[in-house]
mmCIF file of the N, C-alpha and C atoms, coordinates in Angstrom:
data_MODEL
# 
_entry.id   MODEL 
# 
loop_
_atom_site.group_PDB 
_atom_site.id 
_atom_site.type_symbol 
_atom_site.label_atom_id 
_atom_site.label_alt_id 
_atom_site.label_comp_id 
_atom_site.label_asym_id 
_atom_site.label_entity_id 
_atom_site.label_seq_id 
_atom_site.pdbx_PDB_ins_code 
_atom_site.Cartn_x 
_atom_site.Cartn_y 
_atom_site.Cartn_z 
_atom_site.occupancy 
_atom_site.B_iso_or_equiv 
_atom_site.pdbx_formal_charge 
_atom_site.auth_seq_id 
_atom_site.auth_comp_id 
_atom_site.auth_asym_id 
_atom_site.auth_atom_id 
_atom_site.pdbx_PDB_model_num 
ATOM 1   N N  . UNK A 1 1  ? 0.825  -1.187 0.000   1.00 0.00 ? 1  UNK A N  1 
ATOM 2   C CA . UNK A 1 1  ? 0.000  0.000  0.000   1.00 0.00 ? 1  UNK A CA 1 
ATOM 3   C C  . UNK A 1 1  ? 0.874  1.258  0.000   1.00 0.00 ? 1  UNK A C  1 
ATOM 4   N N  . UNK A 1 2  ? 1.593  1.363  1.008   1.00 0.00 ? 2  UNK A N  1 
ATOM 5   C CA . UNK A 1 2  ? 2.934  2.489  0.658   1.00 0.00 ? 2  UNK A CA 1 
ATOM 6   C C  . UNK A 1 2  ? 3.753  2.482  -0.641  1.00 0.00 ? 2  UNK A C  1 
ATOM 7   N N  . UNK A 1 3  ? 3.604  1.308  -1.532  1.00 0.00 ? 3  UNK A N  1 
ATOM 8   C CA . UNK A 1 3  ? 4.058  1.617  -2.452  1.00 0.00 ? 3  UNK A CA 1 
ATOM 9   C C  . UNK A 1 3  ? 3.456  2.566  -3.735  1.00 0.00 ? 3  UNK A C  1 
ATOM 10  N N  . UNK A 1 4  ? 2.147  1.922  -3.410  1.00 0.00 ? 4  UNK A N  1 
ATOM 11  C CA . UNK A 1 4  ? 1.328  2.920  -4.422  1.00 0.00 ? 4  UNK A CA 1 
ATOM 12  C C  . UNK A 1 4  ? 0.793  4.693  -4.187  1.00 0.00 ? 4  UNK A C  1 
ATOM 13  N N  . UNK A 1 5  ? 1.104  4.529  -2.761  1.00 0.00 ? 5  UNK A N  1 
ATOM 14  C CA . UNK A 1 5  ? 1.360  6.549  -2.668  1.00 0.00 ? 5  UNK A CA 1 
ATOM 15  C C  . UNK A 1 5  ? 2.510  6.583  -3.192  1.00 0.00 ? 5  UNK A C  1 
ATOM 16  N N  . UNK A 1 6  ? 3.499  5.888  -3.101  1.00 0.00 ? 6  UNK A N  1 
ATOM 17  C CA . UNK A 1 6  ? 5.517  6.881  -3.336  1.00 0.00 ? 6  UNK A CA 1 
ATOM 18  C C  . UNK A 1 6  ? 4.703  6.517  -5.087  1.00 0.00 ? 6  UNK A C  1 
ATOM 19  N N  . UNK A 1 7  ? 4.290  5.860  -5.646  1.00 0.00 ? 7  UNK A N  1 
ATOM 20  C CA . UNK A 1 7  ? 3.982  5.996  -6.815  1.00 0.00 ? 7  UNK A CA 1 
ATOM 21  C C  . UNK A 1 7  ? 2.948  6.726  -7.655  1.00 0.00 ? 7  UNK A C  1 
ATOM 22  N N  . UNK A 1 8  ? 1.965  6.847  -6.511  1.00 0.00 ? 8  UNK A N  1 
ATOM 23  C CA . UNK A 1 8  ? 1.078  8.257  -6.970  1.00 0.00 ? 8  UNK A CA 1 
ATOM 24  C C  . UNK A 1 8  ? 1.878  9.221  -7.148  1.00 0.00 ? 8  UNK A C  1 
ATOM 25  N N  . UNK A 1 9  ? 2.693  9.692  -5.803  1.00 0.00 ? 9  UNK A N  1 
ATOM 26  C CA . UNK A 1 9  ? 3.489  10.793 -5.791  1.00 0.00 ? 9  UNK A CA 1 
ATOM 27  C C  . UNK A 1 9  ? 4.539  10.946 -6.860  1.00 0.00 ? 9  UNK A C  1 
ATOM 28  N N  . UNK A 1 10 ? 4.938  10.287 -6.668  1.00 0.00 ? 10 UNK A N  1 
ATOM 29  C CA . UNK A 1 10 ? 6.149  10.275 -8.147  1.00 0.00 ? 10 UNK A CA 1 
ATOM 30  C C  . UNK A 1 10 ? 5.146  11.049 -9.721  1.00 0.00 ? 10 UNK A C  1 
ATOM 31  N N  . UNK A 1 11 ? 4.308  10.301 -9.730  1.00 0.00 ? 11 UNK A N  1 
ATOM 32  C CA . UNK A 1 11 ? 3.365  10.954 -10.903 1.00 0.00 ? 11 UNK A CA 1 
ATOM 33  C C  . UNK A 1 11 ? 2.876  11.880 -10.371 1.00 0.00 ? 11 UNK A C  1 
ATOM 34  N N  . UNK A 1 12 ? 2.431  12.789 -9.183  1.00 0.00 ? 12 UNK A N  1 
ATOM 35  C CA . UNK A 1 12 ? 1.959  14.369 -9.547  1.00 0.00 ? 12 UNK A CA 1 
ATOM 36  C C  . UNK A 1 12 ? 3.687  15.261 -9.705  1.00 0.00 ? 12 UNK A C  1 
ATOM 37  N N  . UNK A 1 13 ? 4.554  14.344 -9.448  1.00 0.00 ? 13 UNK A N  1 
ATOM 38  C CA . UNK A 1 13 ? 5.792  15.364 -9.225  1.00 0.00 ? 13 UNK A CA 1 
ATOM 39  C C  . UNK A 1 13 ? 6.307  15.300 -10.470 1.00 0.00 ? 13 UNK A C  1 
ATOM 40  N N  . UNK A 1 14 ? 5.978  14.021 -11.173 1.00 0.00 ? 14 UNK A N  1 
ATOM 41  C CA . UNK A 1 14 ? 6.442  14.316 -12.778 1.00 0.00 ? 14 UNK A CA 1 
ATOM 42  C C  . UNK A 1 14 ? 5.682  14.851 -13.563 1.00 0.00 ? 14 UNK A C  1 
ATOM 43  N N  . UNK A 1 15 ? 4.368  15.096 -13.346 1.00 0.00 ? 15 UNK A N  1 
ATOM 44  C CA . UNK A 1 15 ? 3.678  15.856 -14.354 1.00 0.00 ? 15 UNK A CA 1 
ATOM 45  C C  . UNK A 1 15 ? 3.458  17.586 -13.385 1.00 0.00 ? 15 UNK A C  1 
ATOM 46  N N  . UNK A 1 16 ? 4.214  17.820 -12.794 1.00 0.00 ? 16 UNK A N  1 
ATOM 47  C CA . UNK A 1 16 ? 4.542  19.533 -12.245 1.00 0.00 ? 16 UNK A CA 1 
ATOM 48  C C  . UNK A 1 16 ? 5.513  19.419 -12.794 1.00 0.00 ? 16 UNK A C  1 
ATOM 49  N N  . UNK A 1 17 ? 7.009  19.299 -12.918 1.00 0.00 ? 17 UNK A N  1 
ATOM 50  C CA . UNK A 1 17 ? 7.906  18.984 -14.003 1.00 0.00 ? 17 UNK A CA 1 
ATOM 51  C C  . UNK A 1 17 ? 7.646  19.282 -15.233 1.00 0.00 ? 17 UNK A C  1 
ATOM 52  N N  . UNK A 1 18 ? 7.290  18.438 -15.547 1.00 0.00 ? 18 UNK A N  1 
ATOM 53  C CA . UNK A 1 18 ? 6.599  18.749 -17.070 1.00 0.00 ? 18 UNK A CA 1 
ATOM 54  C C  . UNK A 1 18 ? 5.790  20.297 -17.092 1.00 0.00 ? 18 UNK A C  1 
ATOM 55  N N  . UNK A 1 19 ? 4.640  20.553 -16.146 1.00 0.00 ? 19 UNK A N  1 
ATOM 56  C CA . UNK A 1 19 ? 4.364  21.573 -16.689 1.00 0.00 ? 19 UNK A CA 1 
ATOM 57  C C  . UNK A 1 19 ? 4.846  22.614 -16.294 1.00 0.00 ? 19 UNK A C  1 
ATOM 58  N N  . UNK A 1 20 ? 6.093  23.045 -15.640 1.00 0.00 ? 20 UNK A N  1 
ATOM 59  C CA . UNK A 1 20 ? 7.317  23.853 -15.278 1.00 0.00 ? 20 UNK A CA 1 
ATOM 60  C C  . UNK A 1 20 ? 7.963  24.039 -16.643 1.00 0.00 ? 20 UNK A C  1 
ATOM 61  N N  . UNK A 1 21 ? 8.518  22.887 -16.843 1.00 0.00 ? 21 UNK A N  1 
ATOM 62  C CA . UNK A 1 21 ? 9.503  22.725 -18.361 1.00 0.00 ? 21 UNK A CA 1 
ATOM 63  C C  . UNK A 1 21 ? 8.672  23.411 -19.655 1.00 0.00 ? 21 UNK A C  1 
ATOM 64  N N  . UNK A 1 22 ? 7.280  22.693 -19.688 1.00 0.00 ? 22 UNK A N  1 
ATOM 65  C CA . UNK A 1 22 ? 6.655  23.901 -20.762 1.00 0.00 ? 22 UNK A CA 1 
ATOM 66  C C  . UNK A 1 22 ? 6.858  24.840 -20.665 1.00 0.00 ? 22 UNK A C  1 
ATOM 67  N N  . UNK A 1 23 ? 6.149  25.758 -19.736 1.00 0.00 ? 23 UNK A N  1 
ATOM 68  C CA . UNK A 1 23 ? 5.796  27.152 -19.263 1.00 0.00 ? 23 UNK A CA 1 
ATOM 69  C C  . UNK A 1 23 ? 7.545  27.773 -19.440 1.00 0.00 ? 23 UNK A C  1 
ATOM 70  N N  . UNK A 1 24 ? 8.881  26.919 -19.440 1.00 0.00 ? 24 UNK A N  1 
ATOM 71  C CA . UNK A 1 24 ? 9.552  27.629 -19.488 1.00 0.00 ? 24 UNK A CA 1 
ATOM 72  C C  . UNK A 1 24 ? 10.251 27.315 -20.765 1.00 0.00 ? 24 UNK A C  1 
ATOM 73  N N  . UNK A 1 25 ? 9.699  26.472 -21.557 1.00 0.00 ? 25 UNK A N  1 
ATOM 74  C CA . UNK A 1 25 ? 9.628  26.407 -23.252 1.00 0.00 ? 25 UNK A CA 1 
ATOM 75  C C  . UNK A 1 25 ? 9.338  27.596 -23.264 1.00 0.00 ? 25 UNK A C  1 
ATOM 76  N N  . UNK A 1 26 ? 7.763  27.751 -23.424 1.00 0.00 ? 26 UNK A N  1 
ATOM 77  C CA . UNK A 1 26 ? 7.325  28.609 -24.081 1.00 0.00 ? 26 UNK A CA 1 
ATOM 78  C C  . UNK A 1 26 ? 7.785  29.930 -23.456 1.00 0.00 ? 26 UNK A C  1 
ATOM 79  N N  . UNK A 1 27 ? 8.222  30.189 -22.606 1.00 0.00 ? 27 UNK A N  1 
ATOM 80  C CA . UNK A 1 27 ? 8.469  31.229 -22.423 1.00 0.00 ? 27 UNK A CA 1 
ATOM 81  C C  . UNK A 1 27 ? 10.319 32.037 -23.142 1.00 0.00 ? 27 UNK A C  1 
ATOM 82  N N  . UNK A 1 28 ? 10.530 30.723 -23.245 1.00 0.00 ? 28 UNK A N  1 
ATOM 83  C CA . UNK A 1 28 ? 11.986 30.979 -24.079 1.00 0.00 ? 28 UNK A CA 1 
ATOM 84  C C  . UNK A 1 28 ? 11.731 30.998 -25.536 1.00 0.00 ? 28 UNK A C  1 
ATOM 85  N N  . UNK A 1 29 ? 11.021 30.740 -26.495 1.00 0.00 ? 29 UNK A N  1 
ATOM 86  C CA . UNK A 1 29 ? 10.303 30.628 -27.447 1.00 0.00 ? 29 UNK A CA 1 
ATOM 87  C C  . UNK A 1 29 ? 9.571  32.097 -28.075 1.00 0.00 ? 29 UNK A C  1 
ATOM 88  N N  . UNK A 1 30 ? 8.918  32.678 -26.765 1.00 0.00 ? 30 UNK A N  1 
ATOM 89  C CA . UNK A 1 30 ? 8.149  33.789 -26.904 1.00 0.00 ? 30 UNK A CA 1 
ATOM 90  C C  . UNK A 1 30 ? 9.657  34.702 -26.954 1.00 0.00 ? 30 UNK A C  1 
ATOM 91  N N  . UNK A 1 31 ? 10.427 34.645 -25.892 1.00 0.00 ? 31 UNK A N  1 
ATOM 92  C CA . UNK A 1 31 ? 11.553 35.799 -26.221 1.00 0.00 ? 31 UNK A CA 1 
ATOM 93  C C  . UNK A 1 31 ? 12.571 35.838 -27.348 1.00 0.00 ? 31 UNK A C  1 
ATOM 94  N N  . UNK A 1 32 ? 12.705 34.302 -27.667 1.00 0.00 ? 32 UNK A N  1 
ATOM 95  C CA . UNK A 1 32 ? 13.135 34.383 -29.147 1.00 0.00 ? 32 UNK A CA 1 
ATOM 96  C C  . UNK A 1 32 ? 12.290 34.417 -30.446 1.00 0.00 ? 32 UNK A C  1 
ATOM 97  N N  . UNK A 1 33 ? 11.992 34.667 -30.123 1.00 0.00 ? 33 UNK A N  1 
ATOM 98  C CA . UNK A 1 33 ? 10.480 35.166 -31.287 1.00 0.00 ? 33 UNK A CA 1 
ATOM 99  C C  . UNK A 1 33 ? 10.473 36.560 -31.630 1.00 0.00 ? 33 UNK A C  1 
ATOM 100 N N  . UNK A 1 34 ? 10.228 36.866 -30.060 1.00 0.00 ? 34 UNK A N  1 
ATOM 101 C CA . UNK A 1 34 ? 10.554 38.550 -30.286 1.00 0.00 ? 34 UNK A CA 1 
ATOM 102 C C  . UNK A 1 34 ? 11.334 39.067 -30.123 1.00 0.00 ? 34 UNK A C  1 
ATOM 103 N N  . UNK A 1 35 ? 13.013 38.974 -29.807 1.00 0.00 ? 35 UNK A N  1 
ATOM 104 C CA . UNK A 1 35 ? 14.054 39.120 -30.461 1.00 0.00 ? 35 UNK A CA 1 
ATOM 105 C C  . UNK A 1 35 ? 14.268 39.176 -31.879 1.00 0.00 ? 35 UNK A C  1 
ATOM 106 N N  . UNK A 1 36 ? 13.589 37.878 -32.041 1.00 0.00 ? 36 UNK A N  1 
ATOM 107 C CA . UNK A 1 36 ? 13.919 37.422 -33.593 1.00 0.00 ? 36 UNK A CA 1 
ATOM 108 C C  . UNK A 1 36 ? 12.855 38.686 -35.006 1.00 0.00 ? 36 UNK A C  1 
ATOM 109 N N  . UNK A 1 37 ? 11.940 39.007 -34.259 1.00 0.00 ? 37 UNK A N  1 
ATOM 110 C CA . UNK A 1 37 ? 11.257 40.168 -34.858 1.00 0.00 ? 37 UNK A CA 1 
ATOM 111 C C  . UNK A 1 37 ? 11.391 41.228 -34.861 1.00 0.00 ? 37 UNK A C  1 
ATOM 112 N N  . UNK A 1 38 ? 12.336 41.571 -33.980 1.00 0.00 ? 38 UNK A N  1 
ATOM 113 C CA . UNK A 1 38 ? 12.629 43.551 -34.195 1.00 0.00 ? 38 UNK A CA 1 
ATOM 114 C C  . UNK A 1 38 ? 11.898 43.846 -32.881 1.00 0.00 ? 38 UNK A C  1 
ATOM 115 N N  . UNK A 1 39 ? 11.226 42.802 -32.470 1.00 0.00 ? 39 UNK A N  1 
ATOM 116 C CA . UNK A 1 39 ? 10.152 44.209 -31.791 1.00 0.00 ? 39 UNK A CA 1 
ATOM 117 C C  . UNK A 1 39 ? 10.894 44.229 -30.143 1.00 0.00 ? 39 UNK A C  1 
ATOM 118 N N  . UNK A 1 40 ? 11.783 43.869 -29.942 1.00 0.00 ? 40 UNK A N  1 
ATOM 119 C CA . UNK A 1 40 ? 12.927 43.977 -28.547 1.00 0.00 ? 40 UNK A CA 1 
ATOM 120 C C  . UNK A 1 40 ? 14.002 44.771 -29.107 1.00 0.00 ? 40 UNK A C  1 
ATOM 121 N N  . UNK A 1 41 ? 13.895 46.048 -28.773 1.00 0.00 ? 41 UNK A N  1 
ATOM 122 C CA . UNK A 1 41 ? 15.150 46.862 -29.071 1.00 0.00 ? 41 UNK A CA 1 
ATOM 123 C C  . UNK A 1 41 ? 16.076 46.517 -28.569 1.00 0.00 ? 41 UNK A C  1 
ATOM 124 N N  . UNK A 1 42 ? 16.454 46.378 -27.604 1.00 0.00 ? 42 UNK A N  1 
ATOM 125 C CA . UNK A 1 42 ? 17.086 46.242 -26.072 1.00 0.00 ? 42 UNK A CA 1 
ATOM 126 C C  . UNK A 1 42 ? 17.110 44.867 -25.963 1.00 0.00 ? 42 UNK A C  1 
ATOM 127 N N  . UNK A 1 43 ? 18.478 44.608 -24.941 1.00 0.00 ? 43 UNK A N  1 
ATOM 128 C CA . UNK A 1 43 ? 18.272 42.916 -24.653 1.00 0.00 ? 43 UNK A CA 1 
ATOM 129 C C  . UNK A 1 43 ? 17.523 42.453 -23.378 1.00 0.00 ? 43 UNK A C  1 
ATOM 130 N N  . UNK A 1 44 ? 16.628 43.658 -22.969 1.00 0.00 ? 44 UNK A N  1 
ATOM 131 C CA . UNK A 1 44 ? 15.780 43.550 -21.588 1.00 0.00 ? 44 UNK A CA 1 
ATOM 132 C C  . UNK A 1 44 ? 14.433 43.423 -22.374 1.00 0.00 ? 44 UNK A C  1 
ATOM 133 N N  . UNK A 1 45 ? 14.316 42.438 -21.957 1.00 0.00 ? 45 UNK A N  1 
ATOM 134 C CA . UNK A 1 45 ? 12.450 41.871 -22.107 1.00 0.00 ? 45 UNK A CA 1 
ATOM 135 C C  . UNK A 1 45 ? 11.663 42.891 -21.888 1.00 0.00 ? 45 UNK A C  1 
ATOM 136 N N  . UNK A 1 46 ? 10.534 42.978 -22.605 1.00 0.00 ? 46 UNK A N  1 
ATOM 137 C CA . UNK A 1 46 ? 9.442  43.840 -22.560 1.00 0.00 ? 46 UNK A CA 1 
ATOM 138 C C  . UNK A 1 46 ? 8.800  43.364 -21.041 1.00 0.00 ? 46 UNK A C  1 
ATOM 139 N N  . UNK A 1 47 ? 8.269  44.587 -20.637 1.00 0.00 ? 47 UNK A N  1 
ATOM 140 C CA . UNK A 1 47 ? 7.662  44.046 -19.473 1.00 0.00 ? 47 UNK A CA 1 
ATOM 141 C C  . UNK A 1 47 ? 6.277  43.330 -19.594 1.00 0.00 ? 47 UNK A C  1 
ATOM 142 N N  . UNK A 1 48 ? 5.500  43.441 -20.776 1.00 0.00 ? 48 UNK A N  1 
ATOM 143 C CA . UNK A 1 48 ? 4.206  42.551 -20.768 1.00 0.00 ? 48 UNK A CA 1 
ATOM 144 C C  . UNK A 1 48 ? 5.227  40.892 -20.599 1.00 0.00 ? 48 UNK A C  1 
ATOM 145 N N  . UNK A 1 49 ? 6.055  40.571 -20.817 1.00 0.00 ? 49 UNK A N  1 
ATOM 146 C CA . UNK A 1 49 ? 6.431  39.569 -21.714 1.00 0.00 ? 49 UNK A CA 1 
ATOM 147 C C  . UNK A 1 49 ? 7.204  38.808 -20.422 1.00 0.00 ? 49 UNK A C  1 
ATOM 148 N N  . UNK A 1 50 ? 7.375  39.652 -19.514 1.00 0.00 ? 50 UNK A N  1 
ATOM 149 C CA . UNK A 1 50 ? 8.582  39.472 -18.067 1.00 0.00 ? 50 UNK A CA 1 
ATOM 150 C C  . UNK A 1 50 ? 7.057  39.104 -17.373 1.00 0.00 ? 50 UNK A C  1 
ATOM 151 N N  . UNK A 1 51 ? 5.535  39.511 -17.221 1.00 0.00 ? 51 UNK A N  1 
ATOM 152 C CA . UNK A 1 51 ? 4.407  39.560 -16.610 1.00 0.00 ? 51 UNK A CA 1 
ATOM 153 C C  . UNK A 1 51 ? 3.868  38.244 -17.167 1.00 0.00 ? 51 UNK A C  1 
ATOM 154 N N  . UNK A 1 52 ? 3.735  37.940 -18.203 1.00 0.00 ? 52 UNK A N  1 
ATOM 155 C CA . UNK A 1 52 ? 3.555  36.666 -19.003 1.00 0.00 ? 52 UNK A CA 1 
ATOM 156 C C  . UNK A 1 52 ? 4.405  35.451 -18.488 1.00 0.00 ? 52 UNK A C  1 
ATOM 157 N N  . UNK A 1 53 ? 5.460  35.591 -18.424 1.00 0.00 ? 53 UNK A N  1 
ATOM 158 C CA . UNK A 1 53 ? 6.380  34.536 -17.438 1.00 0.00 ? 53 UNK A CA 1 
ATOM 159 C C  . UNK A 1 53 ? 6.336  34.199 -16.301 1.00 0.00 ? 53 UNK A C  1 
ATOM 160 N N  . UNK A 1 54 ? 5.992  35.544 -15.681 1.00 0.00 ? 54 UNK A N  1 
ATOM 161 C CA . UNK A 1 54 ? 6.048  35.677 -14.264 1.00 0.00 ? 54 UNK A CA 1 
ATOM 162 C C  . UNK A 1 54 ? 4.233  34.499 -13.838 1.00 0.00 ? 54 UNK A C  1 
ATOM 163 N N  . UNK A 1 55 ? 3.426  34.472 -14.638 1.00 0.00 ? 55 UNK A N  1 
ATOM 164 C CA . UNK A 1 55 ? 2.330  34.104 -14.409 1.00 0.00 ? 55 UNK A CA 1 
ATOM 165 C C  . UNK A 1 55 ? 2.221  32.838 -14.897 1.00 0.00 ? 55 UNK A C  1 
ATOM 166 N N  . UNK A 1 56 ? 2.578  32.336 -16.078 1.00 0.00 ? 56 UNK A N  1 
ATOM 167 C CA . UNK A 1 56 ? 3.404  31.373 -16.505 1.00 0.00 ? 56 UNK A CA 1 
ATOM 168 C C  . UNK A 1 56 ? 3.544  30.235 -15.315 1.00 0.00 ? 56 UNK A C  1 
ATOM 169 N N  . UNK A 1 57 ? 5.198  30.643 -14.929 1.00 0.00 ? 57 UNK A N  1 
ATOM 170 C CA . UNK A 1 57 ? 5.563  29.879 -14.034 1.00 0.00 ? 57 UNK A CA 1 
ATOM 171 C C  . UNK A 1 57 ? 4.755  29.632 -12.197 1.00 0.00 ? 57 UNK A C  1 
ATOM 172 N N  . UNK A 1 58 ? 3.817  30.997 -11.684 1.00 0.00 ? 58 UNK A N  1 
ATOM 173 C CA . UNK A 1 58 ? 2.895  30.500 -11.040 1.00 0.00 ? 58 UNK A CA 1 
ATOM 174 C C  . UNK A 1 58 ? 1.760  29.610 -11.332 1.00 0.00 ? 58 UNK A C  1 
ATOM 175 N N  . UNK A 1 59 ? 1.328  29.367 -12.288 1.00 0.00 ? 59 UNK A N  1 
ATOM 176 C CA . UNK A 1 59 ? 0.314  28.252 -12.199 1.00 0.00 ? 59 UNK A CA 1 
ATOM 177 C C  . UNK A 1 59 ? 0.958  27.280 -12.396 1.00 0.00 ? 59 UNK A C  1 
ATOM 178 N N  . UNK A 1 60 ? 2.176  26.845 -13.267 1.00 0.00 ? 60 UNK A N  1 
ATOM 179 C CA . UNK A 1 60 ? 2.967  26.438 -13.413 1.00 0.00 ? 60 UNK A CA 1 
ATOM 180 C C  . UNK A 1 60 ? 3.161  25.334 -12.128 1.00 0.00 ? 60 UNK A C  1 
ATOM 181 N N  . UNK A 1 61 ? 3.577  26.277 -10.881 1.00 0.00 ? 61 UNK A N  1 
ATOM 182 C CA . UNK A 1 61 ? 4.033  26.033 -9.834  1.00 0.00 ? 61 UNK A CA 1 
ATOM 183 C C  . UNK A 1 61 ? 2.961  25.170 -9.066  1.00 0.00 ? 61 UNK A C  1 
ATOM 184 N N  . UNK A 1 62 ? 1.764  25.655 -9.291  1.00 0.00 ? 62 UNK A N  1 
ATOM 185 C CA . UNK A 1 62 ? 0.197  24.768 -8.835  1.00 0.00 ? 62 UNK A CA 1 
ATOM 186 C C  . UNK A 1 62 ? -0.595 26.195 -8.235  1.00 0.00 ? 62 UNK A C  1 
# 
């Protein structure tokens, strides 16, 4: 019976993982995107785009 919690657990901790690792795909994705478009003058992130991450990685987080 203890084996199948350490094995539940193992699966909610690998799928928060996973959706950490997206959220910080896409969030590396979105800044090379817009690098890659002109529209980042500067090598400092737009702040919608720093707010987008920032929210990102809280739900992210649970």
């Amino acid at each position: 019976m203890n084996t199948s919690i350490t094995t539940d657990h193992a699966h909610v901790v690998i799928a928060e993982r996973l959706r950490r690792a997206e959220a910080d795909r896409v969030v590396r994705e979105l800044r090379r995107t817009t690098v890659d478009a002109g529209a980042a003058t500067s090598a400092r992130q737009p702040s919608w785009l720093a707010r987008w991450a920032r929210r990102a990685r809280l739900q992210a987080a649970g």
